[in-house]
N, C-alpha and C positions, 0 to 999 in steps of 0.2 A: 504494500500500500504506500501511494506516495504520501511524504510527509505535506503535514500542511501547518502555518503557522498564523495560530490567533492572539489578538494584540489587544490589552486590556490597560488598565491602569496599575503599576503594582508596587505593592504595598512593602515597607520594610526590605530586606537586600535577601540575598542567599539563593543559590539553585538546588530543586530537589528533583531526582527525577525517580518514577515508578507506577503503579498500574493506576489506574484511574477507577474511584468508585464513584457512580454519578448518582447524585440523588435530588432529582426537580420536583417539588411539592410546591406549586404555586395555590395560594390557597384562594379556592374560589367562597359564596356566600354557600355556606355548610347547610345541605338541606337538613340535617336533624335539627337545627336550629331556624331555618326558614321556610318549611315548607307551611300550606294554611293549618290553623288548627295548631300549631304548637305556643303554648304557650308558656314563654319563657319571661317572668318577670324580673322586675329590679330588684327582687330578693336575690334573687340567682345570677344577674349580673353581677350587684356588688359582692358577691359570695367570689363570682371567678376571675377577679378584678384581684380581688385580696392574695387570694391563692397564686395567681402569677406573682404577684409584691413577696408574697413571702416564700417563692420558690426564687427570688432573685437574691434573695436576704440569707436563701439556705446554700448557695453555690458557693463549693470552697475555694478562692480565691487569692488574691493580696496585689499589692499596687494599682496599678492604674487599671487592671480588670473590677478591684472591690470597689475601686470608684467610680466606675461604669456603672456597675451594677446597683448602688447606691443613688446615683444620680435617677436610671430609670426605675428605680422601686419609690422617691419619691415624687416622679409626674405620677404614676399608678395611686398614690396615697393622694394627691391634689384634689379638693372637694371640687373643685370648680369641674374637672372632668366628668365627673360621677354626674352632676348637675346636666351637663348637656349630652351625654347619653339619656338623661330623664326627660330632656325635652324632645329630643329627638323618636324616643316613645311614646310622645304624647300627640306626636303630629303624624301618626298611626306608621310609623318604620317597624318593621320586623324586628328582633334582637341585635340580628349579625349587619342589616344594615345601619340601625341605632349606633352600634360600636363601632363600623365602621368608620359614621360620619363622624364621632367625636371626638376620633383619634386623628382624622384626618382635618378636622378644624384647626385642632392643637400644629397638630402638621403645619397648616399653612403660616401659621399665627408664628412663627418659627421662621419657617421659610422668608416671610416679608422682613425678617430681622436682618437677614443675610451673614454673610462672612458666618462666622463659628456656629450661631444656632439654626444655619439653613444647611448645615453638613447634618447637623443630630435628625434633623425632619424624617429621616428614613426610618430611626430608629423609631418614629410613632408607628409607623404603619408594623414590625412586627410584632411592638408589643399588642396592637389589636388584634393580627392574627392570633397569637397565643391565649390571648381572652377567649378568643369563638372558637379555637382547640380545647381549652378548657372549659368553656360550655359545652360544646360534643362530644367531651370525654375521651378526644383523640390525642390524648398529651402523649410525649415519650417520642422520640426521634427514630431513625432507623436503626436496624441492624449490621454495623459497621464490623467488616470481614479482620480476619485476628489477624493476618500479616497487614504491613504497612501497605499503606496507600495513600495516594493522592484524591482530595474530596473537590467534587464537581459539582455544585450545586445554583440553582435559581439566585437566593438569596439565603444570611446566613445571619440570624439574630444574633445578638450582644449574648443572651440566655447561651445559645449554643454552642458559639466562641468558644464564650470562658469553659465549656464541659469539655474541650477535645483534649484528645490526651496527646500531646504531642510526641510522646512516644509508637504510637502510630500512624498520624498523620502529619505524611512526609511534607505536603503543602494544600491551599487552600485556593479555588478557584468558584467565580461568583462571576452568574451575568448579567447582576444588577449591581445596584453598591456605590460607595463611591469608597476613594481611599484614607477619606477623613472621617468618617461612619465611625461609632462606639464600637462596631463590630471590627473593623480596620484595628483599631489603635490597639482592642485586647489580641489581635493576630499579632499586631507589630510585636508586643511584648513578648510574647511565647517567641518570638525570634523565629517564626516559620515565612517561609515566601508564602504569599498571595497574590493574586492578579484578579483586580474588580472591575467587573462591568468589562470582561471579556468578551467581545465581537464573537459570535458565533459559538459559543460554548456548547449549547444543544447538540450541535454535532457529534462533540463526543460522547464515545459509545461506550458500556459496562468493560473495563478490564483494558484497555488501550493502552498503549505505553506512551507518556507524556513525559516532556523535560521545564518547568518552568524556569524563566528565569524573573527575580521580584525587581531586578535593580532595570533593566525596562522595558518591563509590562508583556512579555513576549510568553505564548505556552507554543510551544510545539508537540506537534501530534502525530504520532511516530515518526519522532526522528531521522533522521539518516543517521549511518555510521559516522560519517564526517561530522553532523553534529554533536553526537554522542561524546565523540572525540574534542571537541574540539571544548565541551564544556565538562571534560572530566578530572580536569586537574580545577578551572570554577571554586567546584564544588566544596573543594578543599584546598587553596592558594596556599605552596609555600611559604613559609614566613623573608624569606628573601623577595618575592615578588610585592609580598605585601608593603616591606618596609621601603623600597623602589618605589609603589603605589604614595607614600606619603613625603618622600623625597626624593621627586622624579631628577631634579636638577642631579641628582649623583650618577647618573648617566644619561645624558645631555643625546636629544635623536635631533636629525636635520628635519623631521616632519613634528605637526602636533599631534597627540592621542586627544581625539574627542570622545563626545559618549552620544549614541543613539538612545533617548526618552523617548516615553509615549505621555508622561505629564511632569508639572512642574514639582508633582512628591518626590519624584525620583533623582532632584537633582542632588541633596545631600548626601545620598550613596554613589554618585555618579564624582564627586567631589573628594572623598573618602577612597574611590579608588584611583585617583591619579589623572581624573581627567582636566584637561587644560580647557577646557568649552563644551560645544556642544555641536557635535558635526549634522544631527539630525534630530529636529522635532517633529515628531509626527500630531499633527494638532486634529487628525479623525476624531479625539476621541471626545471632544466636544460637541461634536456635528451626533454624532450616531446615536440610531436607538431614537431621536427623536424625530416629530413630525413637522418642527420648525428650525432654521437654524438658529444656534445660540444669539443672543444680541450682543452689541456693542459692547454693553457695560461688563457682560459675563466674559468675552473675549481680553476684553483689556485688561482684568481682574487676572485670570491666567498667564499671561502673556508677562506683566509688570514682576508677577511672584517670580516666574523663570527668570528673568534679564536681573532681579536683586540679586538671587542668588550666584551669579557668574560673576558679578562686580563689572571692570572693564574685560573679560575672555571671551573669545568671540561667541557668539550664539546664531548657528542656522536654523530657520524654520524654513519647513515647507508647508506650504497650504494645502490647501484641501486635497489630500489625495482619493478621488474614488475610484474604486475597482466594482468588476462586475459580482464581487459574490461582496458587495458592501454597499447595496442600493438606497441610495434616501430619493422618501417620499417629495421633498419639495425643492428635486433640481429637475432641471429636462435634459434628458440625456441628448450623448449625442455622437458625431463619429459612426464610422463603418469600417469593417474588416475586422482584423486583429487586434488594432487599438479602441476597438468602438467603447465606448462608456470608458475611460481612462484618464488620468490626468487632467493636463491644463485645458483640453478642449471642452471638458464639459463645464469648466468656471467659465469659459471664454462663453460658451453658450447663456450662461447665467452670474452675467456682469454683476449685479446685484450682491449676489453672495457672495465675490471673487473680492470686490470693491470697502464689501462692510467687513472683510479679514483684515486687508491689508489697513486701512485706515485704523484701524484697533491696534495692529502691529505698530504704526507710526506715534500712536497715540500713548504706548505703554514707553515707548523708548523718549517722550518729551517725561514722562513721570521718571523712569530711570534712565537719565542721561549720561550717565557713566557709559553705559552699555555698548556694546559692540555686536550690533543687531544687524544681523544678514537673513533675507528672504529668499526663495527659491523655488521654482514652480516644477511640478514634477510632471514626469511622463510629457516631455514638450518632442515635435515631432518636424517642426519643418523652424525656420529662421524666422518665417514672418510669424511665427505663432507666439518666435519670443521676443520679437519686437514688443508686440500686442500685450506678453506679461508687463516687459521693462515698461509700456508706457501708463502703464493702470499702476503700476507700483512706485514709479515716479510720483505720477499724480497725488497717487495719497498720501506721499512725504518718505517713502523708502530712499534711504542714502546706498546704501549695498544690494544688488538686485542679481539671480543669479538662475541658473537651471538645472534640472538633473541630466544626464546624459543616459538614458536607459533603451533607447531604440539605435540598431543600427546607422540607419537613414540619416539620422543626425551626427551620428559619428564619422561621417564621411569629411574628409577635408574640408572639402571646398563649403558645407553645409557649415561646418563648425566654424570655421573663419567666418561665415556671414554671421553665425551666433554672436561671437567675441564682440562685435563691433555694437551692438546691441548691450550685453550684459556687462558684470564687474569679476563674476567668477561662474566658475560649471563644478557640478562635483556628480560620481560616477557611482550610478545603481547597478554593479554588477549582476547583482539576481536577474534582474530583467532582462539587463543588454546580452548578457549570456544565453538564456531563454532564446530571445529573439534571434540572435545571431549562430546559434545552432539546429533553432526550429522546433526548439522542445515543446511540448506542450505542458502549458503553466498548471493545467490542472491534475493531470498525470504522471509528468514525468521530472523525477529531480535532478537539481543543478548541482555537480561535485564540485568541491574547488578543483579537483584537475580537470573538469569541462573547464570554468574560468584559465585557467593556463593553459588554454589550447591556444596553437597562435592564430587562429582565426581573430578569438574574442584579445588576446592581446595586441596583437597589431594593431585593431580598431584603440584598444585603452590608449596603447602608447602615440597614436597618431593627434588623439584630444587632449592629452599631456605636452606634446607637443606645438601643439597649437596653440595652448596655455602660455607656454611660456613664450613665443611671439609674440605674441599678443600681451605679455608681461601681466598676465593676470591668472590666479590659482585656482589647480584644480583639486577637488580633496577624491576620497573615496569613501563612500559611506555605505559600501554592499559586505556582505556576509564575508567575502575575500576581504576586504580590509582586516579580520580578526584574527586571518592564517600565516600565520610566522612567514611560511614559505614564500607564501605569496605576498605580502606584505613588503618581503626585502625585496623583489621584483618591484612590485611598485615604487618602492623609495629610490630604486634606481634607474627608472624612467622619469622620475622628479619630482615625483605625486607630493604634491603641499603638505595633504591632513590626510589622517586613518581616521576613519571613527565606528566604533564598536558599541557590543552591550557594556556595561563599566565592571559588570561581571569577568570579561574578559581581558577587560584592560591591562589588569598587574601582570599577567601571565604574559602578557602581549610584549607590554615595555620588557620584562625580565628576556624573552626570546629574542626581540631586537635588539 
């Protein structure tokens, strides 16, 4: 089975890899509870209201899990809640939707606060599932297999968290969540990788063999060997890679070590292990999952937390990257062939959404003006297309403007020299341009690093490296070959600018080069 790789947000550092136990319980309104004719009162609400308070009070604990759990055993004990579940029954709601709505009040009433108490708002919604669990007498979780595994789930309450024994559960993956949830910070504690609000998680299937990596956001789903390999020393860094990791200056490289994120949680460990910036942001993970795109202010608020944390280090984002098994509701696709629905043609299709990224991006770098903010459009396929990026990302106040290089077509000389004249920098999506330039099919068939060192696909690398430097403007790499020693010294000796990696892989990388 070809490996396939889904990309979440993730939580705290460390790689685990091992089988997968999936377990999706989205809870719908419980007909024991709602069907007609049941009649369930406010004696027995407040009865299952209590019971969940005092099974958070009974979870053994300590640190910042008992203060979780403390926190939400007194919203459960708050009279004002109990109150609007009463009214909510009185304007003839069923139990489960009663409790639903007044958990979700709270929710919102939270949410309008923003920043810190609009990360907790999730945390309403399970403690109201656990209520109408504990009015249908469905409490108790599943039966979790006696060798270690890795836990796949919908979503995963602060209650549940804190009960995993981390002596079996290798790491934790969630396709709701966010990374700053009650339930996040007791994962962070137990020092387990997590990945929330994982794109496509459903997919995987009971028993799979998966490799998380927490430091950015990445789970793979049966790996390749080459993966396997390439994150098996990760998992356990030499104490010489590590100490390199926080004094990289004691072996000084002619290129940078960046670090590939999927959000601005992960820049701390991305910092921690030796990165000098940020070669790749992938910013999907704002867009996804919903039916509108994020606004302005939610943009700029992400966008300001990353560029604090780098100081003046350089920081690349890409925008909106979409692929075809990552469709959102409110863009129009667009394209034909091979590239169809991909990259910058489909923002280019929907200026709008392309327009209100970038402007956010410009808008976070006047808030932190230290920063050293470069933008990049991915999946770009002809010169005039990246004219088209450079003059929409001028406009909205981008100073450094740039493109990926992942299709052949573009990699062509004479193609890339039109690019140059247009952009400030290019950096190279080996997955892709490899794919494309050997005919693989993206959905079947996987890319080794010794496909990448075939000299088809190097010729084309070294020819855009080349051009780079005519053109006296740099080129980085920020594909899965950026992380392979082998190939790495290749590239630094065709001239490649920057490497950028998981930061999981980092120490390992500098210590090899």
């Amino acid at each position: 089975m070809a490996e396939r790789v889904l990309v979440g947000a993730g939580v705290g550092s460390g790689v685990a890899s091992g089988p997968a136990f999936v377990h999706f319980q989205a809870i719908e309104a419980l007909a024991e509870i709602s069907k007609p004719g049941a009649r369930i009162g406010l004696i027995a609400i407040k009865k299952a209201i209590d019971e969940v308070a005092n099974e958070l009070d009974s979870v053994q604990t300590a640190g910042a899990a008992l203060e979780v759990m403390q926190a939400l055993a007194m919203i459960l004990r708050d009279p004002q809640l109990f109150e609007v579940v009463k009214t909510h029954l009185s304007e003839g709601h069923d139990a489960s939707r009663a409790i639903r709505g007044a958990f979700n009040q709270f929710a919102r009433q939270l949410e309008a606060l923003g920043g810190y108490f609009a990360a907790r708002a999730a945390d309403l919604g399970y403690l109201g599932n656990r209520v109408i669990e504990e009015l249908s007498g469905r409490q108790g979780g599943p039966e979790f297999p006696a060798e270690p595994f890795i836990l796949v789930t919908d979503a995963l309450s602060p209650i549940d968290a804190a009960k995993l024994d981390p002596a079996r559960v290798l790491a934790v993956i969630t396709a709701e969540g966010t990374p700053t949830s009650h339930s996040s910070i007791i994962i962070r504690a137990a020092r387990l990788p997590m990945v929330v609000g994982a794109v496509g998680a459903p997919v995987i299937r009971q028993g799979q063999n998966l490799l998380v990596d927490a430091s950015s956001g990445q789970v793979f789903v049966e790996p390749t060997i080459d993966r396997r390999a390439q994150y098996a020393s990760a998992a356990n860094p030499p104490t010489e890679a590590l100490e390199l990791a926080l004094h990289p200056s004691e072996k000084p490289l002619s290129v940078k070590l960046l670090a590939n994120l999927g959000s601005s949680i992960e820049a701390k460990v991305a910092l921690q292990s030796g990165a000098e910036g940020v070669g790749l942001f992938r910013t999907e993970l704002l867009y996804l999952g919903r039916d509108q795109p994020p606004t302005f202010g939610e943009q700029v608020a992400e966008y300001v937390e990353l560029l604090r944390q780098f100081g003046s280090s350089r920081v690349i984002v890409r925008v909106l990257d979409l692929d075809f098994d990552k469709p959102l509701p409110f863009l129009q696709q667009a394209g034909e062939g091979r590239y169809a629905n991909r990259g910058l043609q489909v923002l280019l299709a929907n200026p709008q959404v392309l327009d209100t990224q970038l402007r956010a991006l410009a808008e976070a770098l006047t808030i932190a003006p230290m920063a050293d903010l470069w933008v990049m459009a991915p999946m770009v396929l002809t010169a005039q297309d990246a004219a088209a990026f450079a003059g929409f990302a001028r406009r909205a106040g981008i100073k450094k403007v740039g493109v990926m290089v992942e299709v052949p077509e573009i990699a062509s000389p004479e193609v890339i020299a039109e690019v140059l004249k247009h952009v400030d920098f290019l950096s190279i999506g080996t997955n892709d341009l490899t794919h494309y330039t050997l005919g693989l099919s993206r959905q079947n068939g996987n890319v080794t690093l010794a496909d990448t060192r075939r000299p088809e696909v190097l010729s084309l690398i070294s020819a855009v490296i080349e051009a780079g430097k005519a053109a006296g403007k740099p080129v980085g790499v920020c594909g899965e070959a950026a992380s392979d020693p082998e190939t790495a010294r290749l590239l630094i000796e065709m001239g490649v600018d920057s490497l950028s990696a998981s930061p999981s892989l980092l120490p390992g990388l500098r210590l090899e080069l």
